[in-house]
C-alpha atoms as an extended CHARMM CRD file, in Angstrom:
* protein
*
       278  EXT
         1         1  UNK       CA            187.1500000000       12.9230000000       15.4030000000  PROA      1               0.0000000000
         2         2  UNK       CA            190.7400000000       11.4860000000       14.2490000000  PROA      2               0.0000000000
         3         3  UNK       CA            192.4460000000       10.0550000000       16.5980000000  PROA      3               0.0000000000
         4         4  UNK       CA            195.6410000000       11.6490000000       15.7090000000  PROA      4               0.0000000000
         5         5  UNK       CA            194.4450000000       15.4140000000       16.4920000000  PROA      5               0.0000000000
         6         6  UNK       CA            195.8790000000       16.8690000000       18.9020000000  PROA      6               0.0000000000
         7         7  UNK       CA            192.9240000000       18.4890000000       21.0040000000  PROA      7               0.0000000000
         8         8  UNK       CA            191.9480000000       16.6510000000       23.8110000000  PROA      8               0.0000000000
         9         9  UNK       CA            191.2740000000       13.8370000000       25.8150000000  PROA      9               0.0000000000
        10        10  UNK       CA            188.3110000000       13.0640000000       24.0720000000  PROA      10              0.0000000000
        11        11  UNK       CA            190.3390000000       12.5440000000       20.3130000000  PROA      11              0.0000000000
        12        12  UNK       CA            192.2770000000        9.9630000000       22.4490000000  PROA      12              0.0000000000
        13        13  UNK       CA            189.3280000000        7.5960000000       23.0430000000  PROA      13              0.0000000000
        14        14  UNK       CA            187.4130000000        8.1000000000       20.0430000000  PROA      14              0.0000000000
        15        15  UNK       CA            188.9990000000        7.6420000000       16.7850000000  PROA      15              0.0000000000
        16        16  UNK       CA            189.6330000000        6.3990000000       13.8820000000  PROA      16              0.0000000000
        17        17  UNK       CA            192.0210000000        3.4920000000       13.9820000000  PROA      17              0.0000000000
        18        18  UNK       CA            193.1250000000        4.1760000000       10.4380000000  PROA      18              0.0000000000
        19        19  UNK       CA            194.6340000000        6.9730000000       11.6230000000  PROA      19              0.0000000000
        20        20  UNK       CA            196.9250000000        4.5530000000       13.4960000000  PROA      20              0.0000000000
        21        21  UNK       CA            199.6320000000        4.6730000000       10.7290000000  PROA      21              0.0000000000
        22        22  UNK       CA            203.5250000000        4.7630000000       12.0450000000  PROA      22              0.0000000000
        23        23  UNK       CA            206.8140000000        5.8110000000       10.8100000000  PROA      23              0.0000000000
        24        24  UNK       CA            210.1110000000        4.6150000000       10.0390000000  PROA      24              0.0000000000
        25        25  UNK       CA            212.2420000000        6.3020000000       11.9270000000  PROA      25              0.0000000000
        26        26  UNK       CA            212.4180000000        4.6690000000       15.0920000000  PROA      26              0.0000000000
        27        27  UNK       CA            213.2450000000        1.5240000000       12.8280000000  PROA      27              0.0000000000
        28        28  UNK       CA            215.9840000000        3.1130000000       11.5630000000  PROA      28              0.0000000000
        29        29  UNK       CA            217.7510000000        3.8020000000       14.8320000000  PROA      29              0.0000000000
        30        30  UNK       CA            217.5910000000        0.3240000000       15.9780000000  PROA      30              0.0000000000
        31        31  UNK       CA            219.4910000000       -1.3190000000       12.6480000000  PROA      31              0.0000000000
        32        32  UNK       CA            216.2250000000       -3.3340000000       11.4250000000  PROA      32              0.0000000000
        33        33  UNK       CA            215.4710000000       -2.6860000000        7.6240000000  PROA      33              0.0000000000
        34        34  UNK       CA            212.1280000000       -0.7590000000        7.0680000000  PROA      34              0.0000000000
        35        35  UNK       CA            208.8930000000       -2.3880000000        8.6150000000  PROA      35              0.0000000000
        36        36  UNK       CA            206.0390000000       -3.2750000000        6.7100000000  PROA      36              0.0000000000
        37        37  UNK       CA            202.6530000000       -1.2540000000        7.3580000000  PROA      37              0.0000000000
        38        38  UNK       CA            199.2240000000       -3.2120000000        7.8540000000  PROA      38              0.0000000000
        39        39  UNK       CA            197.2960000000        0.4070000000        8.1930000000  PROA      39              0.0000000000
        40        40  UNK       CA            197.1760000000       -0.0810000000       11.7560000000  PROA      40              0.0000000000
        41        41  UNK       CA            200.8660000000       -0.5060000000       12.7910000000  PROA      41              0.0000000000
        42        42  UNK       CA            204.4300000000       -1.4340000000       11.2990000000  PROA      42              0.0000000000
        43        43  UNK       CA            205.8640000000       -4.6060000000       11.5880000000  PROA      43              0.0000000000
        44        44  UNK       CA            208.9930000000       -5.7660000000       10.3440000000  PROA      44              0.0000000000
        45        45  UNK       CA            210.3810000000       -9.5250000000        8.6330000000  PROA      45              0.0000000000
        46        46  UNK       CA            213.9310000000       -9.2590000000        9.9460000000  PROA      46              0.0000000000
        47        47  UNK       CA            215.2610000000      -10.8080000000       13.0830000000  PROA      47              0.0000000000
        48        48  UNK       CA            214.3440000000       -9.1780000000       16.3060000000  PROA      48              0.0000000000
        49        49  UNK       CA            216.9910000000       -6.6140000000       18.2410000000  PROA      49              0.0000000000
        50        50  UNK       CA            220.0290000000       -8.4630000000       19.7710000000  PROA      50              0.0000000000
        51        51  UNK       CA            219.0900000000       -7.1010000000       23.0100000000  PROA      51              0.0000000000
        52        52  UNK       CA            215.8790000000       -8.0360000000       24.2220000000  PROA      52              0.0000000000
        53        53  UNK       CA            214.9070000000       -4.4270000000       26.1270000000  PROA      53              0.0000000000
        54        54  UNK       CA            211.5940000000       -6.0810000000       27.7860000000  PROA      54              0.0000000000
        55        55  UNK       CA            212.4750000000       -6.8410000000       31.1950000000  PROA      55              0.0000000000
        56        56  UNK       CA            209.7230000000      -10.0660000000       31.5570000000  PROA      56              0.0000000000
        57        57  UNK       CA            211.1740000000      -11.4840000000       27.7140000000  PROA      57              0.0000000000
        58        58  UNK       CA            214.4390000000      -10.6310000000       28.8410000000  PROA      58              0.0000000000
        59        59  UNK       CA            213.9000000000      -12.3710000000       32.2990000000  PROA      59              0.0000000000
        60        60  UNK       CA            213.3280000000      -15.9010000000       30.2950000000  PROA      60              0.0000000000
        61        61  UNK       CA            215.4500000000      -18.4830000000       30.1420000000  PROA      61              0.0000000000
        62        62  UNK       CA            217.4580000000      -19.0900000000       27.4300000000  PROA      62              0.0000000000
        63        63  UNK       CA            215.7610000000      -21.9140000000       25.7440000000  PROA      63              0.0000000000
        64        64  UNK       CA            212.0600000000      -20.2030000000       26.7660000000  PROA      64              0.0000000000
        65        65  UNK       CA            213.1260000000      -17.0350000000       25.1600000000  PROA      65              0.0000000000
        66        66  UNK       CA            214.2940000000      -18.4630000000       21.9610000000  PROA      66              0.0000000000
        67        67  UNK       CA            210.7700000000      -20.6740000000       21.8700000000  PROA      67              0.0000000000
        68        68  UNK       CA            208.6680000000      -17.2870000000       22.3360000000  PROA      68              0.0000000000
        69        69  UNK       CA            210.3250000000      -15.6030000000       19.9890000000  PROA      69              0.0000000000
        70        70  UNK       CA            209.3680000000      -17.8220000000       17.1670000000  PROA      70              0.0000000000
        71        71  UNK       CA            205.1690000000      -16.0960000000       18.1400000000  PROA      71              0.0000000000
        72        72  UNK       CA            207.0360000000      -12.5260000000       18.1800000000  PROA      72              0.0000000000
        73        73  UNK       CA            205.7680000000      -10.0500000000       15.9340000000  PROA      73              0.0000000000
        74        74  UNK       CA            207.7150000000       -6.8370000000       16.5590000000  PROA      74              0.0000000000
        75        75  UNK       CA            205.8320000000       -3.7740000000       15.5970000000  PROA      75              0.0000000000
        76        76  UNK       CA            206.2720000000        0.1940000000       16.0380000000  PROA      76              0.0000000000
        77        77  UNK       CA            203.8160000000        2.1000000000       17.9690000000  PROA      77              0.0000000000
        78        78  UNK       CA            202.6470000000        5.4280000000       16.5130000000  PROA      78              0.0000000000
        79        79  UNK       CA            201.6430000000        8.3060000000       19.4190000000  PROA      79              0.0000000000
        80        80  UNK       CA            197.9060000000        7.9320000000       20.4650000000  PROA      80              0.0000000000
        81        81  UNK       CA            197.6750000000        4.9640000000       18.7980000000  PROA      81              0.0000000000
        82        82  UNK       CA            194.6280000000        3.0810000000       20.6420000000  PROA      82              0.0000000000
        83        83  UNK       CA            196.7380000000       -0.9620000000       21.7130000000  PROA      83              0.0000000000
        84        84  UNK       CA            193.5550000000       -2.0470000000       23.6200000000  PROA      84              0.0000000000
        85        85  UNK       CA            189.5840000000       -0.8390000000       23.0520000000  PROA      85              0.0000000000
        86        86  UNK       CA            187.5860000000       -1.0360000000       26.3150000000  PROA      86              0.0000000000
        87        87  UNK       CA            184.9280000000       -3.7810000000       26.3690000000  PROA      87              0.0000000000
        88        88  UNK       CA            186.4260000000       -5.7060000000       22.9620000000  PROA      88              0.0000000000
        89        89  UNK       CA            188.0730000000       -9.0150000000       22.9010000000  PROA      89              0.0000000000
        90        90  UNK       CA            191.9880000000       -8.9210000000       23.5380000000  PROA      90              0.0000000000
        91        91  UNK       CA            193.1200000000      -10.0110000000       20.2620000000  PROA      91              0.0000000000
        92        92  UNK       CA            196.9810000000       -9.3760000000       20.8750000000  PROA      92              0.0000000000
        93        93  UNK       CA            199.4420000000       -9.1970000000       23.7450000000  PROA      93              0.0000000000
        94        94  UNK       CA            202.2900000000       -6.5300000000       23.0390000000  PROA      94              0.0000000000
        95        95  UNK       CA            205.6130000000       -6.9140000000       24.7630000000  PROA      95              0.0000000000
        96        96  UNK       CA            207.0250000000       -3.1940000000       25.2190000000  PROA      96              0.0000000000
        97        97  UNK       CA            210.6120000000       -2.6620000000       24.3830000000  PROA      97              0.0000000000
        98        98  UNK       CA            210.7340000000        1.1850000000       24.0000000000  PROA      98              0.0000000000
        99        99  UNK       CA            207.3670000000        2.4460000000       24.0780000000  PROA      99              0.0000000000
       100       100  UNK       CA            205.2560000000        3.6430000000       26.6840000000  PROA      100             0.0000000000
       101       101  UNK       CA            201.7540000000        3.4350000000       26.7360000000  PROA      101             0.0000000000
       102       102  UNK       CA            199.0420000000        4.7430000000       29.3010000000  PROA      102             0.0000000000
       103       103  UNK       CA            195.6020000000        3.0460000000       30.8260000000  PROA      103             0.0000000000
       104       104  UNK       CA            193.6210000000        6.2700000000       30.8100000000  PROA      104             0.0000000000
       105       105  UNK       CA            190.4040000000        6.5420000000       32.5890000000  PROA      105             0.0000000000
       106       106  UNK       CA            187.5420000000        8.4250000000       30.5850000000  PROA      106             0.0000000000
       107       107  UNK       CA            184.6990000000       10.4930000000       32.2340000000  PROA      107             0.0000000000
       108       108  UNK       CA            181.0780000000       11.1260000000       31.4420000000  PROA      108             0.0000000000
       109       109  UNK       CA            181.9760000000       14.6600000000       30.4840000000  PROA      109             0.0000000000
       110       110  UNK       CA            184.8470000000       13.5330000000       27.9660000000  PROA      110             0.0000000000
       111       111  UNK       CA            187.7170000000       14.5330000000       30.3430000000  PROA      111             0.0000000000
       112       112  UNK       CA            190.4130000000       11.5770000000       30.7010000000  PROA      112             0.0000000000
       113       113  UNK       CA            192.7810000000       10.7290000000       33.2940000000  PROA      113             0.0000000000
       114       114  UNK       CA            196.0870000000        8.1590000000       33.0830000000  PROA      114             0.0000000000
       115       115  UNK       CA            195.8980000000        5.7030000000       36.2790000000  PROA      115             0.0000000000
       116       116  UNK       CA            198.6820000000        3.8620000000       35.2590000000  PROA      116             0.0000000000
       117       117  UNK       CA            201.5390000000        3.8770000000       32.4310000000  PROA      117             0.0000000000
       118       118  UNK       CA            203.5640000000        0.5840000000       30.9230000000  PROA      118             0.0000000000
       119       119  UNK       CA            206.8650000000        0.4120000000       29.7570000000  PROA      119             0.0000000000
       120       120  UNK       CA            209.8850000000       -1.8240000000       29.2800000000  PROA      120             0.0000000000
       121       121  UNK       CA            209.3020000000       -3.7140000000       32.1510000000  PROA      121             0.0000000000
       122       122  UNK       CA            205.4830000000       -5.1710000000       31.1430000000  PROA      122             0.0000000000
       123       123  UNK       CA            203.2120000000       -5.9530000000       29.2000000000  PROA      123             0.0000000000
       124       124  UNK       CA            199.9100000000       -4.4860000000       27.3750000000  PROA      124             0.0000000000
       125       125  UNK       CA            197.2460000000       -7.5150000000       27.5950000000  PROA      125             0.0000000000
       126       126  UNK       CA            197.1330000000       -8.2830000000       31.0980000000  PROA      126             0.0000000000
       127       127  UNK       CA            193.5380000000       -8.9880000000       30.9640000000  PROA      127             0.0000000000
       128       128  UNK       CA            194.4510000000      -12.0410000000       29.1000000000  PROA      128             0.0000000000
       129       129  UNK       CA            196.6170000000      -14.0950000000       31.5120000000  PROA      129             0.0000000000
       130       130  UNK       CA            194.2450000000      -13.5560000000       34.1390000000  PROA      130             0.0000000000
       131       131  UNK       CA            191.0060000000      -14.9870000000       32.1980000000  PROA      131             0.0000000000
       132       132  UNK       CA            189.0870000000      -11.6540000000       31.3770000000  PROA      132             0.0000000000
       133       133  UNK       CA            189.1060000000      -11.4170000000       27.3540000000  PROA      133             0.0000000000
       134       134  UNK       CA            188.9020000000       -7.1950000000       27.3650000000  PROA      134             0.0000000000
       135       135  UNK       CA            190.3610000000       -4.2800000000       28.7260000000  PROA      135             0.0000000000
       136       136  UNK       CA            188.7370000000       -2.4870000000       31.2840000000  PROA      136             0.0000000000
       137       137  UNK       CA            190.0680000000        0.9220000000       29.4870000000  PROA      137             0.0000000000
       138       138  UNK       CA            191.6430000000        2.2200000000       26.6170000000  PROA      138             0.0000000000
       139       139  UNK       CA            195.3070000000        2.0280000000       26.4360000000  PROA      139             0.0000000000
       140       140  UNK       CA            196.7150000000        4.7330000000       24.5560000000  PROA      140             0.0000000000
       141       141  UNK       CA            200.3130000000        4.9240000000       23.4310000000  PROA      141             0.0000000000
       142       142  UNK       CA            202.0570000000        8.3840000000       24.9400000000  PROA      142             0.0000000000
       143       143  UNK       CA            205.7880000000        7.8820000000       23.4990000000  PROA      143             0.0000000000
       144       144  UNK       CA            206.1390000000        6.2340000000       20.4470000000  PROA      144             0.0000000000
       145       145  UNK       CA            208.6440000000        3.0790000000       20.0820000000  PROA      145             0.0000000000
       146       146  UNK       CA            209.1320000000       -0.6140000000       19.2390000000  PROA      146             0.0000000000
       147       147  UNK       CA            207.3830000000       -3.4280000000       20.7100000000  PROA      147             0.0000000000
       148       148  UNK       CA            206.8180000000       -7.1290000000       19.9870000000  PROA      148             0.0000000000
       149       149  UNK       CA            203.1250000000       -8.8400000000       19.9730000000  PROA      149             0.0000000000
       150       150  UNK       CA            201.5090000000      -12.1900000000       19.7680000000  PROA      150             0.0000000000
       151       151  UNK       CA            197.8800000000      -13.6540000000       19.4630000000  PROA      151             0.0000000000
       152       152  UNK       CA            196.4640000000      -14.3190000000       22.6000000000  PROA      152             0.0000000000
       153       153  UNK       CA            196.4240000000      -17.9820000000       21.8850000000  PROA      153             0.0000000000
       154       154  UNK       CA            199.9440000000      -18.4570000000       21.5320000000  PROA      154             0.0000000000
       155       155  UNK       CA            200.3280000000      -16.3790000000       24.3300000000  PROA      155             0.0000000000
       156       156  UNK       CA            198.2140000000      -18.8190000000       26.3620000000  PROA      156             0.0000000000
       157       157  UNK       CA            200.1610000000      -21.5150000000       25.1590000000  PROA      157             0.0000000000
       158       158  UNK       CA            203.7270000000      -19.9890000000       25.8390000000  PROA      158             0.0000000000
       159       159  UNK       CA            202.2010000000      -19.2670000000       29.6430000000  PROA      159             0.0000000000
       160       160  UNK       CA            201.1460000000      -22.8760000000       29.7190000000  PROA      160             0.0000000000
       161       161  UNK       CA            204.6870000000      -24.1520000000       28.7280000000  PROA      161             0.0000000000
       162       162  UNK       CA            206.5590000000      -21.9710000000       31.2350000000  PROA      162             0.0000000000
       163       163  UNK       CA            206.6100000000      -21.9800000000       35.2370000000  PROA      163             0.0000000000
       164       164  UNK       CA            208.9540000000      -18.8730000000       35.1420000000  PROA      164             0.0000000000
       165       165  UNK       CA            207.0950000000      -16.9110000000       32.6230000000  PROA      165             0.0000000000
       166       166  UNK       CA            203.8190000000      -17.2410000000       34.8120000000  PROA      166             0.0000000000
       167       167  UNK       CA            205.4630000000      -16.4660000000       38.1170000000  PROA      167             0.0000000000
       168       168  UNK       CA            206.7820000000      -13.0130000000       36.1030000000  PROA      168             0.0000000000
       169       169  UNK       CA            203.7070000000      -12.4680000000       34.9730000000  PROA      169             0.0000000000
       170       170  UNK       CA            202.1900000000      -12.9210000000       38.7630000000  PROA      170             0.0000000000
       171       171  UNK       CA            204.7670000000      -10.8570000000       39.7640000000  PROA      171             0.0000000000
       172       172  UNK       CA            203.7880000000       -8.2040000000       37.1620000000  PROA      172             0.0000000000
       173       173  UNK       CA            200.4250000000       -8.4220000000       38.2100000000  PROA      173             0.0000000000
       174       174  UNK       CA            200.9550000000       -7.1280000000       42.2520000000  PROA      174             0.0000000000
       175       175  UNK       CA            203.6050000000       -4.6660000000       41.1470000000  PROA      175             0.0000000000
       176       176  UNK       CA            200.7110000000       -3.1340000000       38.4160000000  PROA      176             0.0000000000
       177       177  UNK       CA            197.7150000000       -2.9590000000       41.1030000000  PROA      177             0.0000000000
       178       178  UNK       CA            200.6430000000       -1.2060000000       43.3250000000  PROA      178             0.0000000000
       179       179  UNK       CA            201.0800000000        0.9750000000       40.7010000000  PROA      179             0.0000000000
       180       180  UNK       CA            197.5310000000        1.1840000000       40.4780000000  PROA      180             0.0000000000
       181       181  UNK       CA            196.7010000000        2.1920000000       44.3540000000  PROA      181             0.0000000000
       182       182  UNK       CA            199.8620000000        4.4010000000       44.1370000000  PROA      182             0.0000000000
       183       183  UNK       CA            198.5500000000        6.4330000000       41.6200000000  PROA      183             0.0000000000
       184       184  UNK       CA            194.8530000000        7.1050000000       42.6370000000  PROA      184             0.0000000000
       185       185  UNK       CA            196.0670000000        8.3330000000       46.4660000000  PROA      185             0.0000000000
       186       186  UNK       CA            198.9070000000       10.6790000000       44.4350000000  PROA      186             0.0000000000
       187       187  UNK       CA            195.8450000000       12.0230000000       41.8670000000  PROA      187             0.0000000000
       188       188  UNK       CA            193.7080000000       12.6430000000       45.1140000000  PROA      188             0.0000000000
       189       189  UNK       CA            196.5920000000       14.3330000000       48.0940000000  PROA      189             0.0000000000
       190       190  UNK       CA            199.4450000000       15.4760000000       46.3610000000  PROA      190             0.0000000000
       191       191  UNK       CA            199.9140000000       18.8090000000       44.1380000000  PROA      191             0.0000000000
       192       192  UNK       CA            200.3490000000       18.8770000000       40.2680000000  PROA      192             0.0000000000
       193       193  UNK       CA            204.4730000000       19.8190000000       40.4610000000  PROA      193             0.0000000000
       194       194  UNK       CA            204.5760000000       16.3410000000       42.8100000000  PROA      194             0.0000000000
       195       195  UNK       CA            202.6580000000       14.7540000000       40.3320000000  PROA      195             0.0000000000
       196       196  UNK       CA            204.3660000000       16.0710000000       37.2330000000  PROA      196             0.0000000000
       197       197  UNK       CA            207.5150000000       14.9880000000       38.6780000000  PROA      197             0.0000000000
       198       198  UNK       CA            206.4560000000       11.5120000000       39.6520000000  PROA      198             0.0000000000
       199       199  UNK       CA            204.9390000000       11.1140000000       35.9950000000  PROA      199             0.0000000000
       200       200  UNK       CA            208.2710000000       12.5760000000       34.0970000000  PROA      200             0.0000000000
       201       201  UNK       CA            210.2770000000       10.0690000000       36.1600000000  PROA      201             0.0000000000
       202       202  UNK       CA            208.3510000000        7.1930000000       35.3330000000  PROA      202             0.0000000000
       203       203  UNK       CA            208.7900000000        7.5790000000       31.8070000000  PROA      203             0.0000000000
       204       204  UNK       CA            212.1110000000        8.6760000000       31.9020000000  PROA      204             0.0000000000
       205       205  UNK       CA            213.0420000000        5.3470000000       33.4770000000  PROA      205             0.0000000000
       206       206  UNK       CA            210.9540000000        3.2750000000       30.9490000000  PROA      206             0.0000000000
       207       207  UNK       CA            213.0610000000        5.2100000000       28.0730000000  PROA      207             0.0000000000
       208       208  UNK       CA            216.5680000000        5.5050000000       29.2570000000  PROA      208             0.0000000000
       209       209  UNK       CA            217.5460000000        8.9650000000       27.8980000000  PROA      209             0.0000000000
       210       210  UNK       CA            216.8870000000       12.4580000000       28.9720000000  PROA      210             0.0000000000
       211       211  UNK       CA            215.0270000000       13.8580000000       26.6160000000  PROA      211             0.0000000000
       212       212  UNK       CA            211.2280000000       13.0350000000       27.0740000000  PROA      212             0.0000000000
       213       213  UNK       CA            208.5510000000       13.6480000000       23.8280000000  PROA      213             0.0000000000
       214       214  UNK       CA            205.7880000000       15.2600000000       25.5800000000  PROA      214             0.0000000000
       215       215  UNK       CA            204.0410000000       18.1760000000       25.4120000000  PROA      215             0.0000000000
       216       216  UNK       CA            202.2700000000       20.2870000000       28.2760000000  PROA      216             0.0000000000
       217       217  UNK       CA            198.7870000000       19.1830000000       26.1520000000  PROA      217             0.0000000000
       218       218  UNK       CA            199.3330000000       15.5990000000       26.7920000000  PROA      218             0.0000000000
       219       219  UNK       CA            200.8180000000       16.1320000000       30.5150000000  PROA      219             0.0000000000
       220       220  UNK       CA            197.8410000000       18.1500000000       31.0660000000  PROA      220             0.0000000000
       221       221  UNK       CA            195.5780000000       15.0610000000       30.1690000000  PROA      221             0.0000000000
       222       222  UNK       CA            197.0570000000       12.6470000000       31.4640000000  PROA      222             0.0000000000
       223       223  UNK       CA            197.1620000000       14.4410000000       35.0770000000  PROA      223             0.0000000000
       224       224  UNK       CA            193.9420000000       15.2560000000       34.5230000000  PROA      224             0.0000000000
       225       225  UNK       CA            194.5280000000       19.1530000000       35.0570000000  PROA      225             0.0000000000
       226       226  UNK       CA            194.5810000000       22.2010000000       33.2510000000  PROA      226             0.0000000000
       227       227  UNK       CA            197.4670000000       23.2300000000       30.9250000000  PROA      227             0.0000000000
       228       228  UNK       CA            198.4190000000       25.9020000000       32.3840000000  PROA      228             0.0000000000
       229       229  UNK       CA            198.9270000000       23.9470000000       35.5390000000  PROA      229             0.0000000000
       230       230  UNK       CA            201.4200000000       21.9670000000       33.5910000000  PROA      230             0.0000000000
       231       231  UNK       CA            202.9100000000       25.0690000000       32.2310000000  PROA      231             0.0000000000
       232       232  UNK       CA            203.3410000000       26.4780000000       35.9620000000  PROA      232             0.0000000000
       233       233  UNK       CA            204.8310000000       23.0900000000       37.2960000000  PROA      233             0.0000000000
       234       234  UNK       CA            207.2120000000       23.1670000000       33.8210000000  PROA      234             0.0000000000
       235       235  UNK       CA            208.3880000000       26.9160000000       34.3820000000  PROA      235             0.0000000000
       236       236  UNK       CA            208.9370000000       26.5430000000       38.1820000000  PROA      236             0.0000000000
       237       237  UNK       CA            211.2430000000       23.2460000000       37.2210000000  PROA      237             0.0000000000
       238       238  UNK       CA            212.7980000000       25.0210000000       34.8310000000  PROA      238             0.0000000000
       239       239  UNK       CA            213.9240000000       27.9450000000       37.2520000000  PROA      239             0.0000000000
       240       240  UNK       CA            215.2560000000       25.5070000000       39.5280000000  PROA      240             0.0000000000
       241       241  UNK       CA            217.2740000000       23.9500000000       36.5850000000  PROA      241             0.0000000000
       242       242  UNK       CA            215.3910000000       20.4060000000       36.4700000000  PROA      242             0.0000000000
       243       243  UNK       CA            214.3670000000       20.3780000000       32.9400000000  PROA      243             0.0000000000
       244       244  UNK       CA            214.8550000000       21.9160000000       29.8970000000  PROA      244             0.0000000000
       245       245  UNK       CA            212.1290000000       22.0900000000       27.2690000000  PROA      245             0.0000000000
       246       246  UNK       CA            211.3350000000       22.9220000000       23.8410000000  PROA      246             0.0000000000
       247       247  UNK       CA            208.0480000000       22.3580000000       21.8310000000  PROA      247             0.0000000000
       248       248  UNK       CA            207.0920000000       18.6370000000       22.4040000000  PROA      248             0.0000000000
       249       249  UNK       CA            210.2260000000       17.5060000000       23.9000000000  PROA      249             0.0000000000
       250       250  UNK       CA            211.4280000000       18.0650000000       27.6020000000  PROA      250             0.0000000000
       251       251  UNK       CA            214.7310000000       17.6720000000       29.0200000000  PROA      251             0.0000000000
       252       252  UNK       CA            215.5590000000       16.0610000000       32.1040000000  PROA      252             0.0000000000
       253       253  UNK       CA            218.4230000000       17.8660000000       33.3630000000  PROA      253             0.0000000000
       254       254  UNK       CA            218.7610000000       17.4040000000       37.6000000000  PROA      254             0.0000000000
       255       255  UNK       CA            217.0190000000       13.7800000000       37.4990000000  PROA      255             0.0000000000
       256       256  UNK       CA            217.9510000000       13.8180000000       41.5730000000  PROA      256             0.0000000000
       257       257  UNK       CA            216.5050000000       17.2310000000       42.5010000000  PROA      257             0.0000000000
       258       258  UNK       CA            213.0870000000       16.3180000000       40.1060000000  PROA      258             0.0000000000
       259       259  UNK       CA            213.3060000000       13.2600000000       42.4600000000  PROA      259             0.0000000000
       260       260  UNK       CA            213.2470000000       15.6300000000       45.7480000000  PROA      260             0.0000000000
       261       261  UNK       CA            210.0220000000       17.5520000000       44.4710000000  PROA      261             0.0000000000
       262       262  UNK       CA            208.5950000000       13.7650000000       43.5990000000  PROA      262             0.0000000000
       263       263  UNK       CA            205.9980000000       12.2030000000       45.8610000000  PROA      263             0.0000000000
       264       264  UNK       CA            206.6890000000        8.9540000000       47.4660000000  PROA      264             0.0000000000
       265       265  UNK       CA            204.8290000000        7.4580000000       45.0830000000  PROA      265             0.0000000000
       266       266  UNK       CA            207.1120000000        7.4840000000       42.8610000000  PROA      266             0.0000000000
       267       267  UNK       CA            209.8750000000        6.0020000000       44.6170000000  PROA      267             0.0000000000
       268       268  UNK       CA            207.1190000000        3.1440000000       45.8770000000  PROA      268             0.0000000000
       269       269  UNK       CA            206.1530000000        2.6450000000       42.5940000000  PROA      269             0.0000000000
       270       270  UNK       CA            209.5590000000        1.7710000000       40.9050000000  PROA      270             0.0000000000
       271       271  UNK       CA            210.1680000000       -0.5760000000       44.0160000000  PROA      271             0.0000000000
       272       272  UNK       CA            207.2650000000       -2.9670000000       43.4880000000  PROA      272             0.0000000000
       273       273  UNK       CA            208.6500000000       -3.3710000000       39.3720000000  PROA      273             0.0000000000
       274       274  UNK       CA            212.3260000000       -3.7270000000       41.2830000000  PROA      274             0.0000000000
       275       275  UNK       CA            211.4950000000       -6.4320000000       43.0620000000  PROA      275             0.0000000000
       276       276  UNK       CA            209.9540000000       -8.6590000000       39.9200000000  PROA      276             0.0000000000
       277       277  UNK       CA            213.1640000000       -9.0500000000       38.3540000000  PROA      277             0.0000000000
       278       278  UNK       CA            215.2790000000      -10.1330000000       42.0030000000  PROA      278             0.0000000000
């Protein structure tokens, strides 16, 4: 199976990383010149974005941020592409800036479910600054976008060097197992609109513009549902005049009435990444 199909969990977790080849255009929207492919990803020569859009980079000192930066590879993130295998040495630690990618949870039977998504305020790699050298599952990029990466050694080092960038990182760590617990009791009590709501929020904050590029396939899977639950949850938000959608993209439209049909997990959720950055 390819990894880039677009049939199922089960193309998601077993594929072929060649298939992992990115585009330009997200390049050209941010001002850098055209990256560089390595058949796996894109990365790019020229000087990173003026603004550093990763809250933990951004969170640096001045001094600490220019000293990382010099490890920085910034790279483009294809959808599906597989960041981190399950069970294989964490080679790279990847910095999000406006990607998001999810942890999905695979099942005997093939079926996957996402137990927790990363964004703009994190980090893909975690596994490396708390001493385990793998993943635990695959991590599986849902919206495509920029991010920067560095070896795990230098990543080791720059933790070594910095007091602030390990209590982040600590911080990080709590407000990802919150997210964690948050998101197994909303898979297990609360209904698929709640969920689809809480799921469409959490991305749109990551990406900072209305318009979301998903489609009802990949909500489906990473709810863990049916698609025509998805499609149910989409039409009944679109009668209430929450969201607009056309193939592969959806609209937020009424971000504060999607946040009414939301579960609390939501709103608990975005509080323990809140309080990193206090």
């Amino acid at each position: 199976m390819r990894l880039c199909r677009d049939r199922g969990a089960a193309d998601w977790v077993r594929g072929e990383r060649k298939a992992c080849i990115v585009t330009h255009d997200l390049w050209g929207m941010s001002g850098l010149r055209g990256p560089i492919t390595n058949g796996m990803l894109t990365s790019s020569d020229t000087h990173p974005v003026t603004v550093e859009q990763n809250h933990l980079l951004a969170s640096l000192p001045r001094d600490e941020y220019a000293r990382v930066l010099l490890d920085l590879e910034p790279v483009c993130l294809r959808t599906k592409h597989i960041v981190a295998h399950p069970d294989e040495p964490i080679r790279h630690v990847y910095f999000l800036r406006d990607a998001v990618v999810s942890l999905l949870v695979a099942m005997e039977d093939g079926s996957t479910i996402e137990v927790a998504s990363v964004g703009s305020e994190g980090l893909i790699g975690l596994g490396a600054f708390l001493g385990e050298g793998t993943e635990t599952g695959p991590m599986v990029v849902q919206i495509p976008g920029r991010a920067a990466r560095m070896t795990t050694t230098a990543f080791h080092e720059a933790v070594w060097r910095s007091a602030r960038l390990q209590l982040l990182l600590q911080r990080y760590t709590l407000a990802f197992i919150n997210q964690l617990a948050r998101t197994a009791g909303c898979n297990r009590v609360h209904s698929v609109r709640q969920r689809c709501a809480r799921l469409l929020l959490m991305i749109d904050d990551r990406l900072g513009r209305k318009t979301v590029p998903l489609t009802h396939e990949s909500l489906a899977i990473l709810l863990g549902v049916r698609r025509a639950s998805v499609t149910e949850a989409a039409l009944a938000f679109h009668r209430l005049g929450l969201i607009e959608y056309q193939r592969g993209n959806i609209c937020i439209m009424d971000r504060d009435g999607l946040e009414a049909v939301a579960c609390e997990d939501y709103r608990l959720s975005r509080q323990g990444y809140d309080r990193i950055y206090r």
